[in-house]
C-alpha positions in Angstrom: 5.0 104.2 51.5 7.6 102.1 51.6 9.1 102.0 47.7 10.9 98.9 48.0 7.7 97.0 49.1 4.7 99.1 48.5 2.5 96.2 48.2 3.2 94.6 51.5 0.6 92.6 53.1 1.6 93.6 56.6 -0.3 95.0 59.3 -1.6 98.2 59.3 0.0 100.8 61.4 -1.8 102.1 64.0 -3.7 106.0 63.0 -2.7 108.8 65.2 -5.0 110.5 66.9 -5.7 113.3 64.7 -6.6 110.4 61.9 -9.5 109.0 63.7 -13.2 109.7 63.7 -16.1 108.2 65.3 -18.3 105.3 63.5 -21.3 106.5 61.8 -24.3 106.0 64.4 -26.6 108.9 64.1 -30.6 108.9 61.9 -29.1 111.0 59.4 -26.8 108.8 58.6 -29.0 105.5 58.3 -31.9 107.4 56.0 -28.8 108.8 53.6 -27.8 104.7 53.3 -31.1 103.6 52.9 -32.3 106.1 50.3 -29.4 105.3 47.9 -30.0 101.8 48.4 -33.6 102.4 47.2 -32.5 104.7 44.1 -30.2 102.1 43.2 -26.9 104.3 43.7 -23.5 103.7 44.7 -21.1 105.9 46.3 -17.6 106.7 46.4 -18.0 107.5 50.3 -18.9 104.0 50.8 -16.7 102.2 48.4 -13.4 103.9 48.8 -14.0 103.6 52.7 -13.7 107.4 53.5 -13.2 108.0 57.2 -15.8 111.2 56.4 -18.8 109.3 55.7 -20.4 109.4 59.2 -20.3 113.3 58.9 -21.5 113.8 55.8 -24.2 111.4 55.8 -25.4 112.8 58.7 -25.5 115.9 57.2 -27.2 114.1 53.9 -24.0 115.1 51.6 -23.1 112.0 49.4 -20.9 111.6 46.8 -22.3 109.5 44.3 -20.6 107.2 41.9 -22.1 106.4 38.6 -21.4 103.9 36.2 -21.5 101.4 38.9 -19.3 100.0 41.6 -16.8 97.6 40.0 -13.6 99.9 38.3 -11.7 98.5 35.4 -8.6 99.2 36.6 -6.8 97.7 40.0 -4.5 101.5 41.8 -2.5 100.6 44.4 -4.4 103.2 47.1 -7.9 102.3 46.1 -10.6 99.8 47.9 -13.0 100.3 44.6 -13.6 96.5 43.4 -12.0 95.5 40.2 -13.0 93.7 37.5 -15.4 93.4 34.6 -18.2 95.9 35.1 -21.8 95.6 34.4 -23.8 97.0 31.6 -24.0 101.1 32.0 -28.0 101.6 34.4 -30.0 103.9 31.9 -31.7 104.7 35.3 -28.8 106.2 36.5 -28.3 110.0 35.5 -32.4 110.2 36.5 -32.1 108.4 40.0 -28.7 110.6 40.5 -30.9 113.9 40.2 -33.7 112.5 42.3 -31.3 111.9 45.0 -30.0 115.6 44.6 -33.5 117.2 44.8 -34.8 114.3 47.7 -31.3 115.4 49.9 -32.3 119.2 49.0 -28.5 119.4 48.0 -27.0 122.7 47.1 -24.1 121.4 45.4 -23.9 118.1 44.2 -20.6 116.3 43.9 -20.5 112.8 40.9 -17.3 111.0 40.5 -17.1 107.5 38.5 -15.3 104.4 38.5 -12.9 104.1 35.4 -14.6 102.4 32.4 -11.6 101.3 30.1 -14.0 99.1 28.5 -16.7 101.4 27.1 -15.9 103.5 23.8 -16.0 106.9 25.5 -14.8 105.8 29.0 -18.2 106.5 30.6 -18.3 110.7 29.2 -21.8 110.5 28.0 -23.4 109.2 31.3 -21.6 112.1 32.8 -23.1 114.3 30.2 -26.6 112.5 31.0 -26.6 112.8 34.9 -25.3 116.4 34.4 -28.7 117.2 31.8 -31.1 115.3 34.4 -29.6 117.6 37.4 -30.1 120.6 35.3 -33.9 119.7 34.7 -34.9 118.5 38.3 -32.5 120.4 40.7 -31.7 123.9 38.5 -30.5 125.7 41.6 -28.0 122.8 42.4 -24.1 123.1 41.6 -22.7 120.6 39.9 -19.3 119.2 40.9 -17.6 116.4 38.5 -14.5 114.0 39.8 -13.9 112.0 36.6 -11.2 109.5 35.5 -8.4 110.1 33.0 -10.5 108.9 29.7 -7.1 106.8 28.9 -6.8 107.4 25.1 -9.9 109.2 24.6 -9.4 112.2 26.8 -9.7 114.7 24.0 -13.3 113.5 22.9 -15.0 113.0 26.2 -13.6 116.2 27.9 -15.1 118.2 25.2 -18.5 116.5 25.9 -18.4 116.7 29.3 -17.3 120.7 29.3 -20.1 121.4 26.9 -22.5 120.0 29.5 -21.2 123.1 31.7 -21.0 121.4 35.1 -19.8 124.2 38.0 -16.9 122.1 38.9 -14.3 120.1 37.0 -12.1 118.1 38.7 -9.3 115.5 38.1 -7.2 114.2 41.2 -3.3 113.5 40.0 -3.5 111.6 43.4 0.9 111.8 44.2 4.0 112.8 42.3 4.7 111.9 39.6 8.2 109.5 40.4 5.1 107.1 42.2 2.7 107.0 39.7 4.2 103.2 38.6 3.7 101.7 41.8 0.4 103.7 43.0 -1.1 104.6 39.8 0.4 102.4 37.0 -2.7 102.8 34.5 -2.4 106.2 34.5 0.3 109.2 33.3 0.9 111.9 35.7 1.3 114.2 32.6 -2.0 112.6 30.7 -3.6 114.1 33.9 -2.8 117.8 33.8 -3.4 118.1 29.9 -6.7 117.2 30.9 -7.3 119.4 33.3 -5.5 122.0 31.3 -8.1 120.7 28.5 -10.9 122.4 30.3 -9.8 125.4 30.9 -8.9 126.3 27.3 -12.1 125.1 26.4 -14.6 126.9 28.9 -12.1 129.2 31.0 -15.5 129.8 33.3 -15.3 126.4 34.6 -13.4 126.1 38.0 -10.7 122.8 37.9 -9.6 121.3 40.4 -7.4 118.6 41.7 -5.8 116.9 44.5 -3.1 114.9 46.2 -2.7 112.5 49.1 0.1 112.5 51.6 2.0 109.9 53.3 3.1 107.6 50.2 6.6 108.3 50.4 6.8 111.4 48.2 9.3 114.3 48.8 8.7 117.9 50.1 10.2 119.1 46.7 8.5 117.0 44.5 5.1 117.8 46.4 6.4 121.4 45.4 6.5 120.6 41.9 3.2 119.2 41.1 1.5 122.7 43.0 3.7 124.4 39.8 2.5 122.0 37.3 -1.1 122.4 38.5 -0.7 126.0 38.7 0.7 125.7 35.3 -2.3 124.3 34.0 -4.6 127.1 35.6 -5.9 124.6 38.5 -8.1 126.6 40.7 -8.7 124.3 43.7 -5.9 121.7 45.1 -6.8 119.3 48.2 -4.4 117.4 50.0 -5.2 114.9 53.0 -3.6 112.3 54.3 -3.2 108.6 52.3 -5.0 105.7 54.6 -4.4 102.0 53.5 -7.8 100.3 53.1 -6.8 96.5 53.8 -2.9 95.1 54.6 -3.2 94.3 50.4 -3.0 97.7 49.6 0.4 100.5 49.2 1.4 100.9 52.6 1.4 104.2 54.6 5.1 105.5 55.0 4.5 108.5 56.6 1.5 110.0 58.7 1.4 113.8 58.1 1.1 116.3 60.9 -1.4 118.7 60.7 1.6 120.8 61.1 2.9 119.7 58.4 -0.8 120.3 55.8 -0.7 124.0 57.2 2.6 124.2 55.5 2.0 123.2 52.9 -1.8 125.1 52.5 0.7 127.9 52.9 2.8 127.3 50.2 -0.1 126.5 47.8 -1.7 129.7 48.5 1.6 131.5 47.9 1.4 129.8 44.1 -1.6 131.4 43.2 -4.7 128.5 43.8 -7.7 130.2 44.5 -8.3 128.1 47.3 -6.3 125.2 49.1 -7.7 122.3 51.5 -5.2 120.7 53.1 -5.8 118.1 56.2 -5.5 115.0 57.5 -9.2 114.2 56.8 -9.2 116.4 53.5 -11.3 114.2 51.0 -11.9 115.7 47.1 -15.4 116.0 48.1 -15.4 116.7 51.7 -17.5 120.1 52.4 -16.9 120.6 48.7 -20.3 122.4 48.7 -18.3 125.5 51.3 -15.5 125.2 49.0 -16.9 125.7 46.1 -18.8 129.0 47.7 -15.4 129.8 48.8 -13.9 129.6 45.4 -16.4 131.7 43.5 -15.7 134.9 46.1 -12.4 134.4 45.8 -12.2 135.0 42.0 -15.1 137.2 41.9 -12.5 139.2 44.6 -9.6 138.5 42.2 -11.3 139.7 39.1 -12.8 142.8 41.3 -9.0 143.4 42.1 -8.1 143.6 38.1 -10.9 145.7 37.2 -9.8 148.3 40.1 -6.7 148.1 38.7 -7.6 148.7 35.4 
């Protein structure tokens, strides 16, 4: 991004060609659309434009987004609508678990806009569509990507952890010098207590977190924020590659090699995460479902290693 002027409404720069994916053609795909349609659900694949969504559809993974599709605040990166939002669907947790059990999902991935307007920030309907997975799809993991809970934090992680989901996670999205400009209702620091939150209150919980690339930040500070996460106990960190959704939004200033993501995985690794995604195409959710098996050898390997060296 350029910092000078990253709101510029100039074109966008052309994606190189390890950025680009097919459009979203096959069945799979259209009966994934129309059954969330007809369950009344939005989703974050759809209404943050994720270059993934032909793939996973296909596949019938969705990310769904509760607490509707219109986000109370307006980050420079993001194509979710802003504005007022619309009274919270009571149907919601309910519809969210049928789509779980209709999909046959293993691992189930529920993300939210940000709801600055209600009194909890939208906790208890995570707490709800957590309870209704738990009674309709047992066997299904449960992945959460929630917002910061500005200024209620404390309250609504507590709630949420209690509802033992299998997977907390918390994007700081870029380094902390770009938060004004990219993430202005938010504090970089706000973010990892939360996330640190969790752990200290259910330590069995795996956090993660992730980054994107290609805003402008520094090799160093990129450095950094994998020492504050680790710092925090962060299991998981993804990193892909920032993509401007219309010429309105923070401009790219740098498309990342996959060179470059290798790199980086390597560093990460080298800090301690229990597993690191790092791509281009890396999305929080994107084959979260092998990650998350991933994750839970890794630390039954780590904790195996401990005991042996007990």
């Amino acid at each position: 991004m350029n910092e000078m002027t990253p709101l510029a409404r100039s074109p966008r720069e052309r994606k190189p060609d390890w950025i680009r994916v097919k459009a979203p053609t096959s069945i799979g795909f259209g009966e994934t659309k129309a059954m969330m349609r007809r369950l009344g659900l939005n989703t974050v694949c759809e209404e943050a434009a994720c270059p993934n969504i032909g793939e996973c559809w296909t596949k019938k993974h969705a990310t769904v987004m509760i607490l509707g599709d219109t986000c109370t605040r307006a980050c420079a990166f993001c194509n979710v609508k802003t504005g007022m939002p619309r009274a919270v669907d009571p149907l919601e947790p309910q519809h969210t678990a049928d789509a779980a059990a209709e999909l046959g999902l293993s691992h189930i991935v529920i993300t939210s806009v940000d709801r600055d307007d209600l009194p909890d920030g939208g906790a208890s309907q995570f707490v709800k569509v957590i309870e209704a997975l738990r009674r309709t799809t047992p066997a299904t993991t449960i992945e959460i990507l929630t917002p910061d809970f500005r200024n209620k934090a404390q309250a609504a992680v507590e709630s949420i952890v209690e509802a033992r989901p299998d997977v907390y996670n918390h994007n700081l999205e870029t380094v902390p010098r770009l938060y004004p400009t990219i993430r202005p209702g938010a504090r970089y620091y706000a973010s990892l207590r939360l996330l640190e939150s969790v752990k200290r209150h259910d330590p069995s919980i795996f956090t993660k977190s992730g980054v994107m690339m290609g805003l402008g930040e520094q090799r160093l500070e990129v450095h950094q924020v994998m020492d504050d996460m680790r710092s925090a106990d962060i299991d998981f960190l993804t990193m892909g590659q920032y993509l401007q959704p219309t010429p309105r939004h923070a401009k790219v200033a740098e498309f990342v090699t996959p060179k470059a993501f290798d790199a980086y995985a390597g560093i990460a690794r080298a800090k301690g995460f229990l597993l690191v995604a790092a791509s281009p195409l890396t999305r929080s959710s994107y084959h979260a479902g092998d990650d998350f098996a991933k994750m839970r050898a890794a630390r039954e390997a780590k904790l195996g290693r401990v005991h042996a060296q007990a």
